[in-house]
N, CA, C and O atoms as a GROMACS GRO file, in nm:
protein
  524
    1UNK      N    1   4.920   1.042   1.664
    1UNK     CA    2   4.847   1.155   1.611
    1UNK      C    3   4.804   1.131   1.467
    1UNK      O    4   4.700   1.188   1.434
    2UNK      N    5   4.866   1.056   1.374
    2UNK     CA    6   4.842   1.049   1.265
    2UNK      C    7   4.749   0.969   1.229
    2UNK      O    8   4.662   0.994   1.146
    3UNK      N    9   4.773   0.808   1.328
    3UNK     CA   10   4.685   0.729   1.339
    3UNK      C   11   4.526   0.820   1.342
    3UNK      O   12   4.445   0.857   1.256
    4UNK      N   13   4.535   0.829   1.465
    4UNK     CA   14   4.365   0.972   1.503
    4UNK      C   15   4.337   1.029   1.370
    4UNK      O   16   4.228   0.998   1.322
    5UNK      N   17   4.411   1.105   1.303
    5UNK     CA   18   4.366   1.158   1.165
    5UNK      C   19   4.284   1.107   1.072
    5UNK      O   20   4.184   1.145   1.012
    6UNK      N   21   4.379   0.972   1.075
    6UNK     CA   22   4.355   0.876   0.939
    6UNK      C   23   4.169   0.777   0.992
    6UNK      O   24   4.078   0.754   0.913
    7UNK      N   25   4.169   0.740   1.146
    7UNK     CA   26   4.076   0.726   1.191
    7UNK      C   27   3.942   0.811   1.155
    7UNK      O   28   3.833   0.765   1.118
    8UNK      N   29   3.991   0.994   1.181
    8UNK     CA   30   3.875   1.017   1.177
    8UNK      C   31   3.813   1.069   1.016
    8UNK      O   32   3.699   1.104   0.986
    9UNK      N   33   3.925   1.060   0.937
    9UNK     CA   34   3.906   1.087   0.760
    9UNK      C   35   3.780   0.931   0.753
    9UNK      O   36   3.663   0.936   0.716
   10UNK      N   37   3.835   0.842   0.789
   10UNK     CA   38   3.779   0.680   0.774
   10UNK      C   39   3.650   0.718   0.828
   10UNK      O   40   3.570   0.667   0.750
   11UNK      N   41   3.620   0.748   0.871
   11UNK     CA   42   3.492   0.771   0.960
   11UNK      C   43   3.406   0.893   0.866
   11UNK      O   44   3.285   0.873   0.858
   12UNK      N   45   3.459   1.014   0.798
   12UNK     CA   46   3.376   1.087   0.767
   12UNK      C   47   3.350   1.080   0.634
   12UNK      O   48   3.267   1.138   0.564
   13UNK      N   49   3.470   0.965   0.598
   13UNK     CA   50   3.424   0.894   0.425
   13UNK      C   51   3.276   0.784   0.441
   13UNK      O   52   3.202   0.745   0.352
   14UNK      N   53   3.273   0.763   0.555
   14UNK     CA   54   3.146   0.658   0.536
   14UNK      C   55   3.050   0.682   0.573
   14UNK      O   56   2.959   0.599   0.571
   15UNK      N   57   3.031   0.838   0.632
   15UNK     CA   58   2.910   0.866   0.682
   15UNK      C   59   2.809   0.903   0.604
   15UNK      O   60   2.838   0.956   0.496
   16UNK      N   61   2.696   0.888   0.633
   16UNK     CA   62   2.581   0.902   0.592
   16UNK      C   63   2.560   1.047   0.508
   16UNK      O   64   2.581   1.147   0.577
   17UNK      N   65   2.531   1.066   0.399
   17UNK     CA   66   2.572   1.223   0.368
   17UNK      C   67   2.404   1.308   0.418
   17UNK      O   68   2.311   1.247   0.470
   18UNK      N   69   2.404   1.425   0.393
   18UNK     CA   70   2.286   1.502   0.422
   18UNK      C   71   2.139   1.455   0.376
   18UNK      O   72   2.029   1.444   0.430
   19UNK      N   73   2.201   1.431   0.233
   19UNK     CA   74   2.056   1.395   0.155
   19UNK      C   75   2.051   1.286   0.218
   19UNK      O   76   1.977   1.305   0.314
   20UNK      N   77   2.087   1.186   0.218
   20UNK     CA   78   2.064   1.020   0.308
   20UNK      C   79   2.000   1.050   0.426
   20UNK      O   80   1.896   0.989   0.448
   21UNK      N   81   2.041   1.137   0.513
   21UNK     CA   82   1.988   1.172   0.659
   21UNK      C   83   1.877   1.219   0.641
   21UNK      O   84   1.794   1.161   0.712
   22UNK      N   85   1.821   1.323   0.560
   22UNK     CA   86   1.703   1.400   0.514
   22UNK      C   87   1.604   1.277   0.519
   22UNK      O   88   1.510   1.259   0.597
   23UNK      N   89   1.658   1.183   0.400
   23UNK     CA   90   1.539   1.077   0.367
   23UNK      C   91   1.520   1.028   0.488
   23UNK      O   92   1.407   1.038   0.536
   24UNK      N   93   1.620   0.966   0.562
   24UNK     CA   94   1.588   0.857   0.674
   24UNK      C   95   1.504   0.918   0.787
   24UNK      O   96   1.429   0.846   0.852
   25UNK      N   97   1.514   1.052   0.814
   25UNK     CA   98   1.450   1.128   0.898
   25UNK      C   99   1.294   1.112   0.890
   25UNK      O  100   1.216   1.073   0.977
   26UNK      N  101   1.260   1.173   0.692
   26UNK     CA  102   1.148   1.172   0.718
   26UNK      C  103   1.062   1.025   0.667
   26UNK      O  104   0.939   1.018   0.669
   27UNK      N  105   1.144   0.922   0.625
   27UNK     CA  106   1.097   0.764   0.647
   27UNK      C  107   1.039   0.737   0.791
   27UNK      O  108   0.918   0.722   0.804
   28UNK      N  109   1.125   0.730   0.902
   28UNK     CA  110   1.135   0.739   1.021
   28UNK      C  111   1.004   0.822   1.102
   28UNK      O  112   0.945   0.802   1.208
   29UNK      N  113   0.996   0.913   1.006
   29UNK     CA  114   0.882   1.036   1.105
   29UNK      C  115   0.735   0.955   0.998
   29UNK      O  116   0.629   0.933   1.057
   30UNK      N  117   0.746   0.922   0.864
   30UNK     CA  118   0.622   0.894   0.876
   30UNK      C  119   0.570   0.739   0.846
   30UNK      O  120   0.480   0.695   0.775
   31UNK      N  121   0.672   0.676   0.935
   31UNK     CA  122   0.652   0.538   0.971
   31UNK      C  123   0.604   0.500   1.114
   31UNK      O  124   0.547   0.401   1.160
   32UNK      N  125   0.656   0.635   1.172
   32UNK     CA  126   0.626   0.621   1.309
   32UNK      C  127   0.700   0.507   1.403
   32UNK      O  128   0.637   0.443   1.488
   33UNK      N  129   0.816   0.492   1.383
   33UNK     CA  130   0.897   0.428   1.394
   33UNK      C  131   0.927   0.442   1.585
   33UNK      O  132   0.913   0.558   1.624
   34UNK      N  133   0.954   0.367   1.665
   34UNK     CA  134   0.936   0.381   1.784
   34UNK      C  135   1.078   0.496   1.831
   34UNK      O  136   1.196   0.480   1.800
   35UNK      N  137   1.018   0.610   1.915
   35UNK     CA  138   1.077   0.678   1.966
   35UNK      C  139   1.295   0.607   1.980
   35UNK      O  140   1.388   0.687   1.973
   36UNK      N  141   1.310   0.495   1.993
   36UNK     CA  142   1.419   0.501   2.034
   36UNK      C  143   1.518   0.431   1.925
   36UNK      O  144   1.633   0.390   1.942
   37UNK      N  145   1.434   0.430   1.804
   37UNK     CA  146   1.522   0.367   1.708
   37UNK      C  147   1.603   0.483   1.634
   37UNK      O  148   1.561   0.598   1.615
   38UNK      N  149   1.692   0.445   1.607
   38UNK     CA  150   1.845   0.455   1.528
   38UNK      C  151   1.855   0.393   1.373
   38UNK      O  152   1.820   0.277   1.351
   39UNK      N  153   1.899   0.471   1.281
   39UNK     CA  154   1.996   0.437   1.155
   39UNK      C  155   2.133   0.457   1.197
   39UNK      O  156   2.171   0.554   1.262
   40UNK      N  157   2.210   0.356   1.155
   40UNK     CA  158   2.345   0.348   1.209
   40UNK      C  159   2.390   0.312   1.053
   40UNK      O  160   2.344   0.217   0.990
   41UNK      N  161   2.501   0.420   0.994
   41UNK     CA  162   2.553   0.379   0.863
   41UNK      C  163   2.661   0.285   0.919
   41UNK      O  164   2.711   0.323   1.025
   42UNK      N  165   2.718   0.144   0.855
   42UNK     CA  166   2.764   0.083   0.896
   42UNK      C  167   2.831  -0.029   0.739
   42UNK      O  168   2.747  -0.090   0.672
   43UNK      N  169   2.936  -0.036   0.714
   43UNK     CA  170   3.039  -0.077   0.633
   43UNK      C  171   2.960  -0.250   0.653
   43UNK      O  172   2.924  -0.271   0.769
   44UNK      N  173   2.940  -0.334   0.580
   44UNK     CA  174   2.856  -0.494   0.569
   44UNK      C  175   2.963  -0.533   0.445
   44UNK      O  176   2.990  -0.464   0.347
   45UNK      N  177   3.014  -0.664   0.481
   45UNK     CA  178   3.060  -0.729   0.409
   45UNK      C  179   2.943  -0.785   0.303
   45UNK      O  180   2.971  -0.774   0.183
   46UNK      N  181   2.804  -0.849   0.342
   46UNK     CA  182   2.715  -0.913   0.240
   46UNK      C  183   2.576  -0.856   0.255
   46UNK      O  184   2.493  -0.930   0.201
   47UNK      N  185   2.526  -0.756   0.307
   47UNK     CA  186   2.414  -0.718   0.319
   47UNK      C  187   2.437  -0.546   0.282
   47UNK      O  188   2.534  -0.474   0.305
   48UNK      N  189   2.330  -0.522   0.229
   48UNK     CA  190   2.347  -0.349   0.230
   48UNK      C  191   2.261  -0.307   0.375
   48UNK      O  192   2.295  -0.203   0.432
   49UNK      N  193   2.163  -0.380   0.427
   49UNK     CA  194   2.124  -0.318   0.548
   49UNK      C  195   2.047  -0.434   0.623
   49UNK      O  196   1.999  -0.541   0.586
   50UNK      N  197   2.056  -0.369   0.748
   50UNK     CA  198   1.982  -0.486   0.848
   50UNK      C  199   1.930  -0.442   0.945
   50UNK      O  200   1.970  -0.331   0.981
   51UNK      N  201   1.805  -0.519   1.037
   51UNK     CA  202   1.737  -0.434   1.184
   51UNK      C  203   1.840  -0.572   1.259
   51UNK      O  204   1.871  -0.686   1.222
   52UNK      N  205   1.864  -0.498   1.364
   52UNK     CA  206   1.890  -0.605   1.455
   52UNK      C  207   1.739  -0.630   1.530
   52UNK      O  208   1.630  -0.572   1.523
   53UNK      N  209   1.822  -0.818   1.648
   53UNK     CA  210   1.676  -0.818   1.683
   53UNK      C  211   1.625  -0.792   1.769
   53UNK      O  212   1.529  -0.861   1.805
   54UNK      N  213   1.663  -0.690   1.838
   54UNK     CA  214   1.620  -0.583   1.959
   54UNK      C  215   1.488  -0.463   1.892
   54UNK      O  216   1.406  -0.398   1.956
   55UNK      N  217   1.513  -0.471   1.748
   55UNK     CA  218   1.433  -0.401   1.729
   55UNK      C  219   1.385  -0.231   1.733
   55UNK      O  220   1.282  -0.164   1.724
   56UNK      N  221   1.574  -0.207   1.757
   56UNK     CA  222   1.582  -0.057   1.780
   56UNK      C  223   1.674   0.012   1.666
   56UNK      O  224   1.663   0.124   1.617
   57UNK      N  225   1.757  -0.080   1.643
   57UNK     CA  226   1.907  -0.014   1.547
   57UNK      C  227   1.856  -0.073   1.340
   57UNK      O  228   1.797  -0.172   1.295
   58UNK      N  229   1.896   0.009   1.296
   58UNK     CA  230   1.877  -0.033   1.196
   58UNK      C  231   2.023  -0.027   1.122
   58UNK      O  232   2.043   0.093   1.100
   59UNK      N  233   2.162  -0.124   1.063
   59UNK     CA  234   2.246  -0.076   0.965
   59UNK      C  235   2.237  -0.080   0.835
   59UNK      O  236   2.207  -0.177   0.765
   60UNK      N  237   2.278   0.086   0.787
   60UNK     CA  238   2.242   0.044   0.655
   60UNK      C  239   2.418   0.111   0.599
   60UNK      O  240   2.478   0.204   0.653
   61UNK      N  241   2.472   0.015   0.463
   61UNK     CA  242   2.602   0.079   0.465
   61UNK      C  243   2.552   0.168   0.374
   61UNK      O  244   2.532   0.128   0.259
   62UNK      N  245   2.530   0.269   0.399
   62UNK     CA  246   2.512   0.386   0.334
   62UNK      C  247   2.587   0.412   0.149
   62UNK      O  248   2.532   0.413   0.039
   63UNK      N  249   2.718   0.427   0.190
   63UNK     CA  250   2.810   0.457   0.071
   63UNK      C  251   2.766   0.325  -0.081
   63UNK      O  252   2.783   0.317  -0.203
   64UNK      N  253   2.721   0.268   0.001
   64UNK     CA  254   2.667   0.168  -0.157
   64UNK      C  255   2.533   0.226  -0.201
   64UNK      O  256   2.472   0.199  -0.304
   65UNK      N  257   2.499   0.308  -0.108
   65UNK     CA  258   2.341   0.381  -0.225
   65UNK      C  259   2.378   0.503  -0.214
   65UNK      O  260   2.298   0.587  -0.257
   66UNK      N  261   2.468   0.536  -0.173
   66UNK     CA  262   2.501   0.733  -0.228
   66UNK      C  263   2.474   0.762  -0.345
   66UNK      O  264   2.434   0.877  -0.361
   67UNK      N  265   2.483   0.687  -0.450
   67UNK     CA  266   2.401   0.743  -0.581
   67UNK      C  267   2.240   0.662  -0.606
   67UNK      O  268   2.171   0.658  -0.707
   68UNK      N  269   2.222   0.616  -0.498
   68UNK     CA  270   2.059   0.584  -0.569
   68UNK      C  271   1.944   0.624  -0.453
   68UNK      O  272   1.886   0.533  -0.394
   69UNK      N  273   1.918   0.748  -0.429
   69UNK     CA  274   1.844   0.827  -0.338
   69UNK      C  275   1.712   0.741  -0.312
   69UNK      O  276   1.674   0.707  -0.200
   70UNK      N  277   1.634   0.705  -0.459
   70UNK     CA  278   1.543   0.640  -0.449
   70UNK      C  279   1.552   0.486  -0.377
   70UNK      O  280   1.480   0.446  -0.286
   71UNK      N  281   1.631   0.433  -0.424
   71UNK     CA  282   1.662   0.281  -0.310
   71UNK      C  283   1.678   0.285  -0.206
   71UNK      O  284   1.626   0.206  -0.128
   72UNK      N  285   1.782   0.412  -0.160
   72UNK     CA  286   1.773   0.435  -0.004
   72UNK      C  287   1.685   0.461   0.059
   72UNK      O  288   1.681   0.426   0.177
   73UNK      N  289   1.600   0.522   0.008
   73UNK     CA  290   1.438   0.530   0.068
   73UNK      C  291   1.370   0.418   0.101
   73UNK      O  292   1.299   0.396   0.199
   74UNK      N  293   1.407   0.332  -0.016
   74UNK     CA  294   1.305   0.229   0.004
   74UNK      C  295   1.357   0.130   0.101
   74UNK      O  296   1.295   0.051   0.173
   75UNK      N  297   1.487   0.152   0.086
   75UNK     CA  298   1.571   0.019   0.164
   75UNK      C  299   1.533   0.071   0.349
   75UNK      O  300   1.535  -0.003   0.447
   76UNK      N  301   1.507   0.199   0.345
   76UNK     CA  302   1.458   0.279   0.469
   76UNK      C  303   1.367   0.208   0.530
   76UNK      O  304   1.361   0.138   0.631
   77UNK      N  305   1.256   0.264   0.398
   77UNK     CA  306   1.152   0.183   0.408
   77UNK      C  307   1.099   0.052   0.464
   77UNK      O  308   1.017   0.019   0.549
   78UNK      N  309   1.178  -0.007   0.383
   78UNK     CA  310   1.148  -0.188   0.462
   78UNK      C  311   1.220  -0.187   0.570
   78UNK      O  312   1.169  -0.269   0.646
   79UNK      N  313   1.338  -0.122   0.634
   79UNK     CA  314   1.361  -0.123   0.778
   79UNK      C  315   1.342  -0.113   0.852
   79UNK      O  316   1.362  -0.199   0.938
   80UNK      N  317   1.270   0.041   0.879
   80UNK     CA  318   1.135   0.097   0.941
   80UNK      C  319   1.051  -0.001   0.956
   80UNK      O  320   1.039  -0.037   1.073
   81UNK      N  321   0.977  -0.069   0.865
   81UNK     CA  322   0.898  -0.196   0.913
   81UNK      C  323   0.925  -0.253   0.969
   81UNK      O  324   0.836  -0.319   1.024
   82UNK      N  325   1.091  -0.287   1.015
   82UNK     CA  326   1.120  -0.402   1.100
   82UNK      C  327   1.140  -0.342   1.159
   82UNK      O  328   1.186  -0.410   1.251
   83UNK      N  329   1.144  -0.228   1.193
   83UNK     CA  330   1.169  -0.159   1.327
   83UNK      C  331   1.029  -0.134   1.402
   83UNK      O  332   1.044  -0.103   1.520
   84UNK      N  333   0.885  -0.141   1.352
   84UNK     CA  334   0.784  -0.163   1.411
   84UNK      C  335   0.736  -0.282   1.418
   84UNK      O  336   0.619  -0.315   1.441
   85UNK      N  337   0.842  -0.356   1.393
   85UNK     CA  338   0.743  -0.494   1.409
   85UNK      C  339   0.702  -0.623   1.282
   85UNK      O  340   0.628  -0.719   1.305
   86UNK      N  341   0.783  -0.589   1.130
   86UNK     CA  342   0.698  -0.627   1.065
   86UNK      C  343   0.799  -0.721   1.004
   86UNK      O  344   0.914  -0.690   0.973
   87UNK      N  345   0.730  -0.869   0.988
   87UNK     CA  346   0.854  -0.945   0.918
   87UNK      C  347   0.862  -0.968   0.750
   87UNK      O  348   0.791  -0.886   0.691
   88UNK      N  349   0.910  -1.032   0.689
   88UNK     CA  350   0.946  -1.057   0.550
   88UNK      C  351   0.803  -1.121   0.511
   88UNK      O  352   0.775  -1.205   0.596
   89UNK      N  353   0.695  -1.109   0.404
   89UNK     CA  354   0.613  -1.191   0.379
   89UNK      C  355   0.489  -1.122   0.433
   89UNK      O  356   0.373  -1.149   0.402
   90UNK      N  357   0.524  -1.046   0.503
   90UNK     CA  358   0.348  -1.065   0.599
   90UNK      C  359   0.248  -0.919   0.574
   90UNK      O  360   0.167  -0.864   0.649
   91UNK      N  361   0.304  -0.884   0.411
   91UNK     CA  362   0.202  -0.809   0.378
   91UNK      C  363   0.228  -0.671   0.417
   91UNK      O  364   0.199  -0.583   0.336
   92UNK      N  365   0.277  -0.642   0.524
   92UNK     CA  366   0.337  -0.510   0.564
   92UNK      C  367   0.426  -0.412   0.457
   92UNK      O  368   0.516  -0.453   0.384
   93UNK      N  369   0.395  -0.324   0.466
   93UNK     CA  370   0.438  -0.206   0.346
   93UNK      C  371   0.589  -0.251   0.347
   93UNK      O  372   0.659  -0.251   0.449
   94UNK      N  373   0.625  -0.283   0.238
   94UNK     CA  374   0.780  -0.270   0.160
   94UNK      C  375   0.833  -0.436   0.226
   94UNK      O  376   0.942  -0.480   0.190
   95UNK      N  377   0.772  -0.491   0.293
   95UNK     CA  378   0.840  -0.607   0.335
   95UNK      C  379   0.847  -0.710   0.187
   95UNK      O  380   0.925  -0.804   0.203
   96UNK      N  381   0.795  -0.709   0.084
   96UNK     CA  382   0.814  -0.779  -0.038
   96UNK      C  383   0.935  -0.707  -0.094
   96UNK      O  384   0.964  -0.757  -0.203
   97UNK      N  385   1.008  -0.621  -0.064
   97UNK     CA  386   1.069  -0.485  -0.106
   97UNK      C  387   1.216  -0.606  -0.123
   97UNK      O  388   1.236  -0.666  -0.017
   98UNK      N  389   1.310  -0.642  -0.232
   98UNK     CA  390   1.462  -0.563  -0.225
   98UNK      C  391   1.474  -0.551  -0.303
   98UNK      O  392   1.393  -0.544  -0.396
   99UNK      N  393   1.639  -0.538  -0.299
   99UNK     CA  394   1.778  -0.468  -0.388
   99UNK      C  395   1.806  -0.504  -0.501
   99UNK      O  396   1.868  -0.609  -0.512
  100UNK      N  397   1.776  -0.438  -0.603
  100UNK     CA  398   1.822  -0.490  -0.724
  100UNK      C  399   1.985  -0.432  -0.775
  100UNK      O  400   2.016  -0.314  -0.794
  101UNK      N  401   2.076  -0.559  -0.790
  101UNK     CA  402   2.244  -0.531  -0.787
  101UNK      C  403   2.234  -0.557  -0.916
  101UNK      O  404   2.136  -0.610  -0.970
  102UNK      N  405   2.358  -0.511  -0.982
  102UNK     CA  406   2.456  -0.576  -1.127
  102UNK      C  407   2.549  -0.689  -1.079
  102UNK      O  408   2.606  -0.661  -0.974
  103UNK      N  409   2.573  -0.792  -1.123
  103UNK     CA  410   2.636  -0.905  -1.131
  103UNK      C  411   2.761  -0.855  -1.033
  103UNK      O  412   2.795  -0.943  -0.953
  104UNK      N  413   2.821  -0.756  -1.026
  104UNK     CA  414   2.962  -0.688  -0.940
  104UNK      C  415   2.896  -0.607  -0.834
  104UNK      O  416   2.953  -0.516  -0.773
  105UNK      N  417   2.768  -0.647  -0.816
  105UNK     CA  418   2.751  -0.571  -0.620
  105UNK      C  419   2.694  -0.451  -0.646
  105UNK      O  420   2.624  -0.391  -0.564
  106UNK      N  421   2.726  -0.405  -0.776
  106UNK     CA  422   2.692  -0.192  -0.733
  106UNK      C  423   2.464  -0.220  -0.779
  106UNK      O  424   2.395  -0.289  -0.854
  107UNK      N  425   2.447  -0.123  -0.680
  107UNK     CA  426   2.341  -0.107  -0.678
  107UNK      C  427   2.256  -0.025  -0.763
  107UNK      O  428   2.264   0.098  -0.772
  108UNK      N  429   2.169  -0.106  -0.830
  108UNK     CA  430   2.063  -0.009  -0.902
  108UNK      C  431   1.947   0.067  -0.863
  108UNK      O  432   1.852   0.024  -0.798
  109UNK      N  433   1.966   0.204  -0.917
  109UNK     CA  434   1.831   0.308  -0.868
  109UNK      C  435   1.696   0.228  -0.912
  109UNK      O  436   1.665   0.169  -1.015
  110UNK      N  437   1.628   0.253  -0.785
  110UNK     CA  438   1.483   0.198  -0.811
  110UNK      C  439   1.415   0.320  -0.895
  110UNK      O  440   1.451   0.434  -0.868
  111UNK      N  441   1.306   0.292  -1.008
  111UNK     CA  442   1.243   0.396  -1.033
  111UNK      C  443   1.118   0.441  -0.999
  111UNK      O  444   1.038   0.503  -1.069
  112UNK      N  445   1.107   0.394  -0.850
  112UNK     CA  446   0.999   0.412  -0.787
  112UNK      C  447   1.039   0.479  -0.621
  112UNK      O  448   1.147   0.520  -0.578
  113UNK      N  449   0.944   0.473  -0.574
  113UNK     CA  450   0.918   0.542  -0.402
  113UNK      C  451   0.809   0.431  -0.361
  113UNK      O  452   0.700   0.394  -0.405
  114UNK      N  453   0.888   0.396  -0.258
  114UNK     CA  454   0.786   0.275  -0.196
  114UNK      C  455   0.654   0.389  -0.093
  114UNK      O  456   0.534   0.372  -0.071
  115UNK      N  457   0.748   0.498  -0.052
  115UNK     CA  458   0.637   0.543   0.063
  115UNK      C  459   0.601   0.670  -0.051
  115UNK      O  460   0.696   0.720  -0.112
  116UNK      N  461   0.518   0.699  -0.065
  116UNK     CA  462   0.461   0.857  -0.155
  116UNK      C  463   0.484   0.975  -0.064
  116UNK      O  464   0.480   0.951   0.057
  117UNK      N  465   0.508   1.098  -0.103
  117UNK     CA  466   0.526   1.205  -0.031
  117UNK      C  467   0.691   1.196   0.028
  117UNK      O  468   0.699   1.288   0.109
  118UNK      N  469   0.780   1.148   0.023
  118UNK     CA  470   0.910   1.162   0.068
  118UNK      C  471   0.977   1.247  -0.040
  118UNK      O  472   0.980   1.214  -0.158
  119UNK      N  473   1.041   1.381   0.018
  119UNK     CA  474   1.117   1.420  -0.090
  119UNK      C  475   1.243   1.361  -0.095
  119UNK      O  476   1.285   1.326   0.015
  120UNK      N  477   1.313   1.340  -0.186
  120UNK     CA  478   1.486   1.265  -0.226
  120UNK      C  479   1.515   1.431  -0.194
  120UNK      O  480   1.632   1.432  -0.155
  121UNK      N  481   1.484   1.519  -0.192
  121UNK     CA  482   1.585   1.646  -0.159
  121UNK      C  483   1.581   1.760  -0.061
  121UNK      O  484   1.480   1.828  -0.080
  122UNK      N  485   1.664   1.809   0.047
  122UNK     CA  486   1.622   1.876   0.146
  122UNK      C  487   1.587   2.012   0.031
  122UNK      O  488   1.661   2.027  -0.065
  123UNK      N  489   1.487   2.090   0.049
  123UNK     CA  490   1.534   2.223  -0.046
  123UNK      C  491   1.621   2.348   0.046
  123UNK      O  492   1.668   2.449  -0.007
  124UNK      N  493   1.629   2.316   0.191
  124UNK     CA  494   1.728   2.375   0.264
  124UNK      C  495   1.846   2.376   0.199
  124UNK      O  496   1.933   2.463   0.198
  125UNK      N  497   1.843   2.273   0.146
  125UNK     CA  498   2.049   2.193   0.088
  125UNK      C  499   2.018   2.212  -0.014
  125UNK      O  500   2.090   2.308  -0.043
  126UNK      N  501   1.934   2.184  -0.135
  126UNK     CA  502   1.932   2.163  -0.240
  126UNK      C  503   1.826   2.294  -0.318
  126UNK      O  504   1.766   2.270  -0.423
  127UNK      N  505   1.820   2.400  -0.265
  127UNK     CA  506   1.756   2.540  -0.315
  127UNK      C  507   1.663   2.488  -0.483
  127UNK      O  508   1.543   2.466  -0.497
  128UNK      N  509   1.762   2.483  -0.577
  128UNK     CA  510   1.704   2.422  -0.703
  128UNK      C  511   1.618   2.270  -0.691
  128UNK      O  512   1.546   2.224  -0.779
  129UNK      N  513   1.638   2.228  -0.600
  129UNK     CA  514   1.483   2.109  -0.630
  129UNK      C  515   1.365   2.145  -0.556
  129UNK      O  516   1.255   2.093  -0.574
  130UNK      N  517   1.394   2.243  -0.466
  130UNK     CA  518   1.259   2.318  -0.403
  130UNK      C  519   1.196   2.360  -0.492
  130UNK      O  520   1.082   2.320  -0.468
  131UNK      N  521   1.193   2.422  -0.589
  131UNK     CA  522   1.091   2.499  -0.677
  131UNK      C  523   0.992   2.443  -0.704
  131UNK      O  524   0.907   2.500  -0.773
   0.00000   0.00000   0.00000
């Protein structure tokens, strides 16, 4: 029983939080991303995110951009591309796109938006950035 506990605390420390889901939703909706693809937050020893090559799942470990809304977008961003099809190089929106780290792994906020029109905030959740 305790085991189960500690399982499912482990599980709701790494999930994807609201604002993360918000973005990926509407990356996803205006990438046009094929009906059956997936963001799967997922713990990576050396990558912050990846498409597999089925071309449906995308992992991204979430908890390393919980503070940089804007990178997660973008890191969205270039996934979504590989989730329609698009490889490294070939000109396709955000595929020139990565991660800029500090020497110890933690990730820096981009000060940009690769796609225009994405809000970083639901104003459902976040009332004060609606205005």
């Amino acid at each position: 029983m305790h085991i189960s506990y500690l399982l499912l605390l482990a599980a709701l420390a790494g999930a994807m939080n609201p604002q993360q889901a918000n973005i990926a939703r509407q990356v996803m909706k205006a990438r046009g991303v094929p009906p059956w693809s997936v963001i799967i937050d997922a713990v990576q020893a050396d990558n912050i995110a990846y498409t597999d090559t089925d071309l449906k799942r995308v992992y991204i470990d979430a908890n390393r951009l919980r503070k940089t809304p804007r990178t997660f977008a973008n890191v969205v961003t270039h996934e979504c591309s590989h989730l329609n099809g698009a490889q490294h190089g070939d000109g396709s929106l955000a595929m020139d796109y990565r991660v800029t780290t500090q020497p110890n792994g933690e990730v820096i906020e981009d000060n940009f938006v690769l796609l225009p029109g994405i809000s970083l905030f639901d104003p459902d959740k976040f009332p004060a950035f609606g205005q």
